[in-house]
MIZA-838259 format. One line per 8 residues: number of its first residue (from 0); their letters; for each residue x, y, z of N, C-alpha, C, O. Coordinates in steps of 0.02 Angstrom, whole numbers. Example, Ala and Ser with C-alpha at 12.3 -4.5 7.8 and 13.67 -1.06 7.14 Angstrom:
2
0> AS> 660 -284 390 615 -225 390 660 -165 390 712 -166 423  642 -112 354 684 -53 357 645 2 394 670 57 402 .
% end
This chain:
209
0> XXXXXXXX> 42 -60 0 0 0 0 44 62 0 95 69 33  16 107 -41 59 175 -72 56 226 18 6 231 52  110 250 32 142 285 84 94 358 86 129 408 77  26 371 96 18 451 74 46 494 106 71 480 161  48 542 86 75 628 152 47 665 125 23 667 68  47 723 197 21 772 173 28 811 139 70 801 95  -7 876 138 22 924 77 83 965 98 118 989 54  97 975 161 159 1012 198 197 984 188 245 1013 164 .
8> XXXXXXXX> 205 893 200 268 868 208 282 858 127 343 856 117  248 853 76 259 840 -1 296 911 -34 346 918 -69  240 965 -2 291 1026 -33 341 1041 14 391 1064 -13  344 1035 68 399 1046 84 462 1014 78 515 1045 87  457 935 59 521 916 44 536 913 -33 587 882 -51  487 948 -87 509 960 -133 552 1008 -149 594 1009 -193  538 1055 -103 571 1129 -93 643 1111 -56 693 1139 -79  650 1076 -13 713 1053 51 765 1034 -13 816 1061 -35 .
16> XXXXXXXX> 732 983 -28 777 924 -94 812 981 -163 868 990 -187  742 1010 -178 777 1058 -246 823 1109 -223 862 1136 -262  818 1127 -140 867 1197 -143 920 1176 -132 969 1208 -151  929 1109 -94 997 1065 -70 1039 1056 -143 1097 1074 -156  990 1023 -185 1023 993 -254 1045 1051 -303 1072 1033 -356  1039 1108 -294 1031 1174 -355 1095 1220 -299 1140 1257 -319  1081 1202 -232 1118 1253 -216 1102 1331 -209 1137 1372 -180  1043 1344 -240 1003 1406 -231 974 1425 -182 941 1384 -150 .
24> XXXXXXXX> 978 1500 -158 936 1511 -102 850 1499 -109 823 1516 -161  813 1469 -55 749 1458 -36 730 1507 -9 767 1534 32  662 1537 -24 639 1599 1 547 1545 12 496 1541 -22  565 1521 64 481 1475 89 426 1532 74 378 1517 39  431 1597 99 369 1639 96 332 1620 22 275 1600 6  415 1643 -27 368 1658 -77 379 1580 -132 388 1572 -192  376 1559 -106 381 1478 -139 437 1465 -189 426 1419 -229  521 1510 -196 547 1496 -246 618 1485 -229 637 1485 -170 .
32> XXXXXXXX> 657 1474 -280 725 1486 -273 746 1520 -291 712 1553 -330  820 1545 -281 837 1612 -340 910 1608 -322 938 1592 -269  933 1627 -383 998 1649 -402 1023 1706 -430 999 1721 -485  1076 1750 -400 1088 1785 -448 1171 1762 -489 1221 1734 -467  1155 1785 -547 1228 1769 -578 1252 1858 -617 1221 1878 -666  1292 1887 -596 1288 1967 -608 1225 2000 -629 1183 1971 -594  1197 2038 -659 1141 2055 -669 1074 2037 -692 1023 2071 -701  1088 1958 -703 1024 1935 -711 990 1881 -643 1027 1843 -612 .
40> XXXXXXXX> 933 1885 -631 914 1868 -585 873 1794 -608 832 1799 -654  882 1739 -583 854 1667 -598 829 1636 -538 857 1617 -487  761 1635 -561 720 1599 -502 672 1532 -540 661 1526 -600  649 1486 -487 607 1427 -501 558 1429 -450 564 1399 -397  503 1468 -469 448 1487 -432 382 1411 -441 369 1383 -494  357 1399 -386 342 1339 -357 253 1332 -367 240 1348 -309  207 1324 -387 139 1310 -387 108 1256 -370 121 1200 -393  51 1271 -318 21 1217 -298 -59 1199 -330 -96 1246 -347 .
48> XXXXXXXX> -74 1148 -334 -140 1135 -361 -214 1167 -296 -197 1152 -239  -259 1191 -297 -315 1220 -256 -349 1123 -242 -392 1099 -205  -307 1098 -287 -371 1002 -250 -315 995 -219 -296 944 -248  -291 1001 -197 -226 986 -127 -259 978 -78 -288 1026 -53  -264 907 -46 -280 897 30 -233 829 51 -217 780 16  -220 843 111 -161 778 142 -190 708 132 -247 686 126  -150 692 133 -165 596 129 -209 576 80 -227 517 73  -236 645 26 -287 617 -33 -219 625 -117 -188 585 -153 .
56> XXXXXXXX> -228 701 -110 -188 710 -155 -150 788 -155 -172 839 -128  -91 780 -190 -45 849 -181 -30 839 -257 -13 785 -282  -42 903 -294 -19 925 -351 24 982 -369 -5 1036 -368  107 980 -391 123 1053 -384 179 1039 -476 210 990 -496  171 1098 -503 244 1110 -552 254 1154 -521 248 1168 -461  279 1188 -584 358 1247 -573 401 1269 -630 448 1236 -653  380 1326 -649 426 1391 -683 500 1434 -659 521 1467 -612  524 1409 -728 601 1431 -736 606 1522 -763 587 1536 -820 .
64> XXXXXXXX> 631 1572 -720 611 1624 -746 688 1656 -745 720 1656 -693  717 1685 -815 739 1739 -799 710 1813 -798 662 1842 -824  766 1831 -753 732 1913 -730 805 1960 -754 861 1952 -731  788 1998 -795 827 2054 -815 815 2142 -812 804 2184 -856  822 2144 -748 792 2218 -708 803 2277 -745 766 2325 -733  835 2281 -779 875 2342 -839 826 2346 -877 823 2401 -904  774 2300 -894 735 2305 -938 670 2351 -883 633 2386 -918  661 2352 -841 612 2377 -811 596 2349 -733 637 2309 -710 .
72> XXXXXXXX> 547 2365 -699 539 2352 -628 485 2295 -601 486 2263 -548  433 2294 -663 396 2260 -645 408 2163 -689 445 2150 -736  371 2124 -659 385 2087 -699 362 2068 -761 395 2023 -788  311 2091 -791 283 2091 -850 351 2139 -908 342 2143 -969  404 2166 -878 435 2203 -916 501 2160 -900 525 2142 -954  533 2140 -857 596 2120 -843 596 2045 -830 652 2028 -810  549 1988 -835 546 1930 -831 547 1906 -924 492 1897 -949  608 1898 -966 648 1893 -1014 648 1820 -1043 643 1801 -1101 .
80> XXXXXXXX> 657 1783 -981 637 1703 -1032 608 1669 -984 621 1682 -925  566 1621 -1000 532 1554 -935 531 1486 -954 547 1475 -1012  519 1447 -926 515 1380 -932 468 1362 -884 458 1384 -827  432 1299 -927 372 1285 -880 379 1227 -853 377 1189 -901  390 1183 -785 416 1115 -765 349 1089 -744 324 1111 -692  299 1019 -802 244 1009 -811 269 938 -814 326 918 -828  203 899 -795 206 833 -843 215 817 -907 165 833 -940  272 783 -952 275 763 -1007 221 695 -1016 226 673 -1073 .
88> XXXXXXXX> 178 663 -982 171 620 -1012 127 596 -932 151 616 -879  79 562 -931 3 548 -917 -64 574 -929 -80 589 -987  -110 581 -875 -165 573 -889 -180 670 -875 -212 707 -913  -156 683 -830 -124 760 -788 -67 791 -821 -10 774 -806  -83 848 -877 -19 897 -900 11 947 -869 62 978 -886  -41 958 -799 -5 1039 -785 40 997 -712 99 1007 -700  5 959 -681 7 935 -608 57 883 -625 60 846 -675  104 889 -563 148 820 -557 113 799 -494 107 837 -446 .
96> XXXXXXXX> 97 755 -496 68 701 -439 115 671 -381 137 614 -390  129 698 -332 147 682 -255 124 659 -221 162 667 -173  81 629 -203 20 621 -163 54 554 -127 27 557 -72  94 499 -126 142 466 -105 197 474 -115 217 512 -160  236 438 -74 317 422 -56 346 407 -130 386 441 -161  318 355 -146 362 344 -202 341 385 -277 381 375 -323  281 430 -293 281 474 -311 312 518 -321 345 529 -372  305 568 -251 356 604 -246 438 595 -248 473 639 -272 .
104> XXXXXXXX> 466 536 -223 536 521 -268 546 519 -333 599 546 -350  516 497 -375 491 500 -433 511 580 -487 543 598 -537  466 602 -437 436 677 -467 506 725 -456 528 770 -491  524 702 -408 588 742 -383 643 726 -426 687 766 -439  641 664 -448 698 642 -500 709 691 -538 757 727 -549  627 684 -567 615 715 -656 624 784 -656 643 810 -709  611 827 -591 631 900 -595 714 920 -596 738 965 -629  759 863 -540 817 856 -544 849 868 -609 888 914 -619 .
112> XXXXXXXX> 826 811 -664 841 799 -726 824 872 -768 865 894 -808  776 898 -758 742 953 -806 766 1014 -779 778 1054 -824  777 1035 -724 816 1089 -701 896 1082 -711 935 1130 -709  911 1027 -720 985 1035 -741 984 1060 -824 1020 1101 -852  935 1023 -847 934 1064 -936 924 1110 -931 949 1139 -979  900 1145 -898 879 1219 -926 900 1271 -860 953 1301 -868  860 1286 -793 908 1310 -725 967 1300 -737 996 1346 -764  1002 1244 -724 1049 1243 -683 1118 1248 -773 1180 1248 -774 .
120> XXXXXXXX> 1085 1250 -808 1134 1227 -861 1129 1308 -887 1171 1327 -928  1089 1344 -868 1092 1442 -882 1132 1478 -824 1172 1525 -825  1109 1442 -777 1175 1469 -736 1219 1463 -733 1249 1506 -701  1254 1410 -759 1330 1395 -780 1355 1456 -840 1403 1492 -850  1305 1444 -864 1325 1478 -953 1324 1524 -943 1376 1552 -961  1259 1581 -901 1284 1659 -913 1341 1672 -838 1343 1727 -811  1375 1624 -817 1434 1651 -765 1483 1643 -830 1497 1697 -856  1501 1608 -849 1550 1605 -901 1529 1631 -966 1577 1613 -999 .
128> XXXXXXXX> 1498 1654 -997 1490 1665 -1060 1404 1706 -1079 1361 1676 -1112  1394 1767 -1055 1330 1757 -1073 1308 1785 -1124 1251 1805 -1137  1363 1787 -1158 1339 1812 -1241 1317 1753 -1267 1265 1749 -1300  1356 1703 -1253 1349 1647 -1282 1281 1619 -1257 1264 1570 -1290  1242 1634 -1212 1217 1607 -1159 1134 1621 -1198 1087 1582 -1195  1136 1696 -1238 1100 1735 -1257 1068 1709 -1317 1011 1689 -1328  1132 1717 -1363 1151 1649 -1434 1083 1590 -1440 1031 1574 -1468  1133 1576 -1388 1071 1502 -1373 1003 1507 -1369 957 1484 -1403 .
136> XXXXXXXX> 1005 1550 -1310 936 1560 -1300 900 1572 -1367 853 1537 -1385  924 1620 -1402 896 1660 -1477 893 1601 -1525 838 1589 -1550  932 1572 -1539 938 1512 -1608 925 1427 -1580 908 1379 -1613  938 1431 -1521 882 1354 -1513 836 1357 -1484 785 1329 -1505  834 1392 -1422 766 1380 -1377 719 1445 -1386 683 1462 -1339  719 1479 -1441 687 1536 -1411 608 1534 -1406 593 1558 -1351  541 1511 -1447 497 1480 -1440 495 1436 -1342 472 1458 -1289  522 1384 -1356 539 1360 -1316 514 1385 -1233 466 1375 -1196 .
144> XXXXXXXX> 575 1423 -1231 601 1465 -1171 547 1551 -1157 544 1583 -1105  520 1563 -1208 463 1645 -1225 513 1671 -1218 520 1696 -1162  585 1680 -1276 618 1712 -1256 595 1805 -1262 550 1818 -1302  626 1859 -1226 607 1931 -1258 657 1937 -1312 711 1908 -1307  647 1964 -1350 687 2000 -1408 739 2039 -1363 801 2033 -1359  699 2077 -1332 732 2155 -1320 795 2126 -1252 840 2167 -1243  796 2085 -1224 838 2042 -1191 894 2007 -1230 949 2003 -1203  886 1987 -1279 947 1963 -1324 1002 2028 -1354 1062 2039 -1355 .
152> XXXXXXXX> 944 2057 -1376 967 2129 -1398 1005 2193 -1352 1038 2242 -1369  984 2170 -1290 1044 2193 -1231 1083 2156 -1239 1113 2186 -1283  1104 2122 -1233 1166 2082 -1234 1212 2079 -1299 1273 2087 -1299  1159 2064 -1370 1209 2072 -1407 1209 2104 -1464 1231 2092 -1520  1169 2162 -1432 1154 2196 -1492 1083 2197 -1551 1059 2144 -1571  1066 2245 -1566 993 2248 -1610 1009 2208 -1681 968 2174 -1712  1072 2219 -1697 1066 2179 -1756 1064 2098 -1755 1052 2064 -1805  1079 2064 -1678 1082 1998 -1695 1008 1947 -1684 1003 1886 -1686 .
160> XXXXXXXX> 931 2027 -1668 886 1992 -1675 845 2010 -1732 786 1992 -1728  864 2048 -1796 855 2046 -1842 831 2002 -1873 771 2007 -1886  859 1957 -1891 833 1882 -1944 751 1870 -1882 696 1876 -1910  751 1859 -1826 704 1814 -1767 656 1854 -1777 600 1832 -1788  669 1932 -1776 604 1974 -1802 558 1968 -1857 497 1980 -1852  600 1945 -1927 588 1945 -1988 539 1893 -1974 478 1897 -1984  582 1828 -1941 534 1764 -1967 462 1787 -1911 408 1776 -1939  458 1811 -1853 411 1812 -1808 346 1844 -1884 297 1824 -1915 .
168> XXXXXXXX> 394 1910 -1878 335 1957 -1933 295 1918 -1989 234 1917 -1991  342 1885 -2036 312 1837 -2089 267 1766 -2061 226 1739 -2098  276 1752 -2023 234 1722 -1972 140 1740 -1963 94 1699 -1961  138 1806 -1958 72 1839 -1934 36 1819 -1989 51 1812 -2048  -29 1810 -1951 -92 1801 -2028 -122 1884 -2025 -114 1933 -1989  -157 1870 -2079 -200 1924 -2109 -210 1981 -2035 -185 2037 -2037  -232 1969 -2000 -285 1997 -1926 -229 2026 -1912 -224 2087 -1908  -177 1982 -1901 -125 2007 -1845 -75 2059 -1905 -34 2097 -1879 .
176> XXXXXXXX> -80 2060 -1969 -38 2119 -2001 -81 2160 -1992 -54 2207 -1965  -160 2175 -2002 -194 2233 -1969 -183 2253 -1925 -225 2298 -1921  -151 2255 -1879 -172 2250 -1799 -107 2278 -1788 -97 2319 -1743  -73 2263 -1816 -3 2300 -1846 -17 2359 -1870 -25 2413 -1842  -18 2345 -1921 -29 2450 -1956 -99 2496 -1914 -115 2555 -1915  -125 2444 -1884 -191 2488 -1828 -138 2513 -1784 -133 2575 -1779  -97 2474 -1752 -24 2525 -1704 -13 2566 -1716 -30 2617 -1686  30 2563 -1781 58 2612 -1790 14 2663 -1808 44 2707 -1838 .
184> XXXXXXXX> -55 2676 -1801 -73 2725 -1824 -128 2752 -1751 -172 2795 -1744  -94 2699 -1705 -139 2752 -1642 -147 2691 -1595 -146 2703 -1535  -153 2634 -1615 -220 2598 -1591 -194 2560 -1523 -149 2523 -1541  -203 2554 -1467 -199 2515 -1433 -244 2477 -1394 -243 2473 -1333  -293 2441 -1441 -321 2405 -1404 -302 2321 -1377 -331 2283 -1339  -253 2317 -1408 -245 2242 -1399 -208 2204 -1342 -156 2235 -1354  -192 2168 -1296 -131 2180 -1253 -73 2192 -1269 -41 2231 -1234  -31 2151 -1349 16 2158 -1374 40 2218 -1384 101 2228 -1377 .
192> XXXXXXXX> -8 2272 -1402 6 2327 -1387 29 2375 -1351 51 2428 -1374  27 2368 -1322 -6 2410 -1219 78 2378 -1161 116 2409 -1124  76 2310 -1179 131 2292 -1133 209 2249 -1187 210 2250 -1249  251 2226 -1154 328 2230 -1187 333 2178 -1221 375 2137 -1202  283 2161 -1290 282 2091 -1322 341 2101 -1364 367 2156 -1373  364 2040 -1392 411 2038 -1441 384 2083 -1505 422 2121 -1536  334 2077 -1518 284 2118 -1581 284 2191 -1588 290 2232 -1633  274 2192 -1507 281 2267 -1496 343 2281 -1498 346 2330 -1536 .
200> XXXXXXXX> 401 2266 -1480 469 2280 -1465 515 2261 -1569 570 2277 -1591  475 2234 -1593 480 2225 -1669 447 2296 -1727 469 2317 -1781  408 2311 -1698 363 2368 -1727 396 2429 -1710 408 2475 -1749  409 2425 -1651 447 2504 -1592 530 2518 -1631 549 2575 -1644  557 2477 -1642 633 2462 -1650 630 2471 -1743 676 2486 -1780  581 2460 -1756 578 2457 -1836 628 2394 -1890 656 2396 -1945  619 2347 -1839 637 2281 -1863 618 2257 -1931 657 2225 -1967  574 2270 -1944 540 2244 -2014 529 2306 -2042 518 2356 -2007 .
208> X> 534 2308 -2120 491 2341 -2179 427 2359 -2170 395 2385 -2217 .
% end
């Protein structure tokens, strides 16, 4: 018979285990970890499911965020790339399932494994290299990761998100090239508009024709 626990002892030794294994500071209030590596700020902020009750069931993922403050104060302006740590594969996509002992070992593996690809393998890269770090981000993961434009483009410059603009732009259907020249000619109704999308930061910069 499967070991249950509660929801304290499940999130809490998910949190104990990941800050031990990452080495990152734990901030319990606000459910995350964080790192800084010179001016960019990297955290793995922690979510719990609202059907959480002890000894029935505990559901939690977890987002990989960088934070690049130069870009602005809030986080809708300075949170630059994310990653989402979900189930690849059952019946549950958003929830990893804890709700027992051997569950939760389990679950703890697979974040182990997935925070070293992406956490723990960005913090290596922008201490040593974060042009290179940027690179990457831009030409393999950028989809991926939501990378910002305007975040690569600190680092290495406006011309090296040139081509990523082009293809984003040629990308848009019919609606979304309206919605475009409605901008530029006043319009902000849309969110893309209004807050720091890649679209907007493509249109502003005069990336495209």
């Amino acid at each position: 018979m499967e070991q249950m626990l509660s929801v304290e002892e499940a999130v809490q030794t998910v949190f104990s285990e990941l800050a031990e294994y990452t080495g990152w500071k734990l901030l319990k209030s606000q459910r995350c970890l964080k790192k800084k590596v010179n001016d960019v700020e990297l955290k793995i902020d922690f979510f719990t499911s609202k059907w959480n009750h002890s000894y029935e069931y505990v559901g939690i993922n977890a987002q990989f965020t960088m934070v690049y403050k130069k870009l602005g104060k809030s986080p809708v302006q300075n949170s630059v790339a994310c990653y989402e740590y979900r189930p690849k594969e059952g019946e549950d996509s958003y929830w990893f399932d804890i709700s027992s002992k051997d569950k939760l070992e389990k679950v703890i593996d697979i974040l182990k494994h997935e925070i070293d690809q992406t956490a723990l393998h960005y913090a290596s890269k922008l201490e040593s290299d974060r042009e290179d770090a940027a690179r990457e981000l831009l030409e393999k993961h950028f989809d991926e990761f939501n990378v910002k434009l305007a975040f690569v483009a600190a680092i290495l410059g406006l011309d090296s998100v040139v081509q990523k603009a082009r293809e984003i732009y040629d990308a848009l259907s019919d609606v979304q090239r309206q919605q475009v020249e409605d901008y530029k000619n006043g319009d902000r109704t849309f969110c893309w508009m209004i807050n720091p999308t890649n679209l907007k930061y493509i249109i502003d910069n005069h990336l495209v024709d």
